[in-house]
TORKOL-4160 file (C-alpha; in steps of 0.2 Angstrom, whole numbers, padded with zeros to 4 digits, m for minus):
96
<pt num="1" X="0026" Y="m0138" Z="m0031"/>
<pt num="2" X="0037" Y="m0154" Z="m0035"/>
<pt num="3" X="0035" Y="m0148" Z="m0055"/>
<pt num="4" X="0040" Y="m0128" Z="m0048"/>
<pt num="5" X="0055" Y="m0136" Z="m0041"/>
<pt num="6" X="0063" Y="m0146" Z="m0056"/>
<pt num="7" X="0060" Y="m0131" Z="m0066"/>
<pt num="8" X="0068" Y="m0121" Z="m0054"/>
<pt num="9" X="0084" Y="m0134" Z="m0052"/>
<pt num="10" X="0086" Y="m0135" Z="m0070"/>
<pt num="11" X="0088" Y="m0116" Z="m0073"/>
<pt num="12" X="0099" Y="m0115" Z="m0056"/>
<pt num="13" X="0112" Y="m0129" Z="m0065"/>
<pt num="14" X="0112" Y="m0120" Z="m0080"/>
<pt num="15" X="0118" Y="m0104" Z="m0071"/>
<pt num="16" X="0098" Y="m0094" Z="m0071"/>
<pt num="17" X="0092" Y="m0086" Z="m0055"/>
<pt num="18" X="0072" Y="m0094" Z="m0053"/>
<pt num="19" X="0062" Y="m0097" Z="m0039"/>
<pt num="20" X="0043" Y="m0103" Z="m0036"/>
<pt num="21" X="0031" Y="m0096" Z="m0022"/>
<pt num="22" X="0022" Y="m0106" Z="m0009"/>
<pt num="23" X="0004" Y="m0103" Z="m0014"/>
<pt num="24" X="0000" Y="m0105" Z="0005"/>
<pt num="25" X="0011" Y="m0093" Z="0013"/>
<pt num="26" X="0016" Y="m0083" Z="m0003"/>
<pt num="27" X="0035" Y="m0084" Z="0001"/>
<pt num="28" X="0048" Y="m0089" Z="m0010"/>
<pt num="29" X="0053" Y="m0107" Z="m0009"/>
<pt num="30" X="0070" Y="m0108" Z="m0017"/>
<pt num="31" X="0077" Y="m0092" Z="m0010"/>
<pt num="32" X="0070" Y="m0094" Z="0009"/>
<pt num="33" X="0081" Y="m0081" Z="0017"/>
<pt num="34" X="0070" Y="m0064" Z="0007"/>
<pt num="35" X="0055" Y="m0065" Z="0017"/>
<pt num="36" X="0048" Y="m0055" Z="0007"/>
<pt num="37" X="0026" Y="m0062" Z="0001"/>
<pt num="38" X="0020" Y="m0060" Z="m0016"/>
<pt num="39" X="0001" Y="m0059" Z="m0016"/>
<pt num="40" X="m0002" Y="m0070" Z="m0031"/>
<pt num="41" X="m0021" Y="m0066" Z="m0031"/>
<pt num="42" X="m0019" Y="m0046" Z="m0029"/>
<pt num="43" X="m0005" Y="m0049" Z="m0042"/>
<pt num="44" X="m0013" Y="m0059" Z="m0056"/>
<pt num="45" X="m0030" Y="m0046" Z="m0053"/>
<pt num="46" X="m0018" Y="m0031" Z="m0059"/>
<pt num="47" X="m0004" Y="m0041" Z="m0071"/>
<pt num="48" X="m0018" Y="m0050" Z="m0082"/>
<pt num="49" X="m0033" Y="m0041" Z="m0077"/>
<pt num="50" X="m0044" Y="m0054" Z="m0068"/>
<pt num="51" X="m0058" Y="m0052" Z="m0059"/>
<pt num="52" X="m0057" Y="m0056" Z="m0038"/>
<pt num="53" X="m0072" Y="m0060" Z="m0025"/>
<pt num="54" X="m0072" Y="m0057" Z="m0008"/>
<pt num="55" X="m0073" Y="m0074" Z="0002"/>
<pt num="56" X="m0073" Y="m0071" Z="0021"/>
<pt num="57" X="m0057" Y="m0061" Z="0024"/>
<pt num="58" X="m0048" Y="m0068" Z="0007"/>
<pt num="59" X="m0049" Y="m0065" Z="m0010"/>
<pt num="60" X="m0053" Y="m0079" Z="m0023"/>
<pt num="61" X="m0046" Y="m0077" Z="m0041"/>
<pt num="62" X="m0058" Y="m0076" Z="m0057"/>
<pt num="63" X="m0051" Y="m0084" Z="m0071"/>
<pt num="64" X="m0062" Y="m0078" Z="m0087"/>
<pt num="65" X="m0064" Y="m0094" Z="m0093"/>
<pt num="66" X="m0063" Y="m0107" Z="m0074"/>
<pt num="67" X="m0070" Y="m0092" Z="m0064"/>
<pt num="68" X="m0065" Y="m0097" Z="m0046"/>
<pt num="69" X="m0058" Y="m0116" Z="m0050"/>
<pt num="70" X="m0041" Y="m0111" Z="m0051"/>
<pt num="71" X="m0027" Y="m0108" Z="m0038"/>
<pt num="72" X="m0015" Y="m0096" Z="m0043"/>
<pt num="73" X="0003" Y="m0102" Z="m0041"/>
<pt num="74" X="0020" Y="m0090" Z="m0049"/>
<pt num="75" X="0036" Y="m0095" Z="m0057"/>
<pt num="76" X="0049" Y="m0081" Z="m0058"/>
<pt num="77" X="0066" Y="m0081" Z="m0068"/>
<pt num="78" X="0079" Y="m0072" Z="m0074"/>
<pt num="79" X="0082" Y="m0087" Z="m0088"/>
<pt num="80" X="0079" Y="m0081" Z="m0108"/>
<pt num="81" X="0061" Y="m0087" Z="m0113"/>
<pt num="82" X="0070" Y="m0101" Z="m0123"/>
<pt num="83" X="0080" Y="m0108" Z="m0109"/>
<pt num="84" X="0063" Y="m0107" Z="m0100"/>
<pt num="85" X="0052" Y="m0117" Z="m0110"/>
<pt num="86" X="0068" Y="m0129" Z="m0111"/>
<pt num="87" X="0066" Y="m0132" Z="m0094"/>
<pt num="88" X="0046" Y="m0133" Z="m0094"/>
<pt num="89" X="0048" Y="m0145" Z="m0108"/>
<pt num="90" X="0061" Y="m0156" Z="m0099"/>
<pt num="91" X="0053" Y="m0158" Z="m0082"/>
<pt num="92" X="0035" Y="m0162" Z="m0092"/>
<pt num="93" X="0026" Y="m0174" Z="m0079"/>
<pt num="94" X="0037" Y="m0171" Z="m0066"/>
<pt num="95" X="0026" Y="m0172" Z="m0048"/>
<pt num="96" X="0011" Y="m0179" Z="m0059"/>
């Protein structure tokens, strides 16, 4: 979350719209007034085509490669892919 944030901030001082979810509750951590949850598990089954299982009244992400030793956590920005991978680049170790 601490990495999501730096990544986020940098973008924000350099005039780009980005925000991180909460992998808990699924809501937007930057822009807290949308209320609005993004199902990162639903989500990443039907953007990259990976596998879910049932697990009680959740679903569990399959990674092809980790299977089900992954947590799905999601980025979004506005920000041109170059000033994106600045930022990544930048905030390298950030909340390690």
């Amino acid at each position: 979350m601490a990495w999501a944030k730096a990544i986020c901030d940098k973008l924000a001082v350099e005039g780009h719209w980005a925000d991180y979810i909460d992998p808990c509750s699924g809501l937007p951590m930057v822009h807290t007034d949308l209320n609005v949850v993004y199902p990162e598990v639903p989500a990443l089954s039907v953007l990259m085509g990976y596998q879910t299982s049932n697990a009680g009244c959740c679903k569990v992400l399959l990674h092809p490669t980790w299977g089900s030793a992954v947590y799905p956590a999601s980025l979004f920005t506005e920000a041109p892919r170059e000033a994106l991978l600045a930022a990544i680049h930048a905030c390298a170790g950030v909340g390690v």
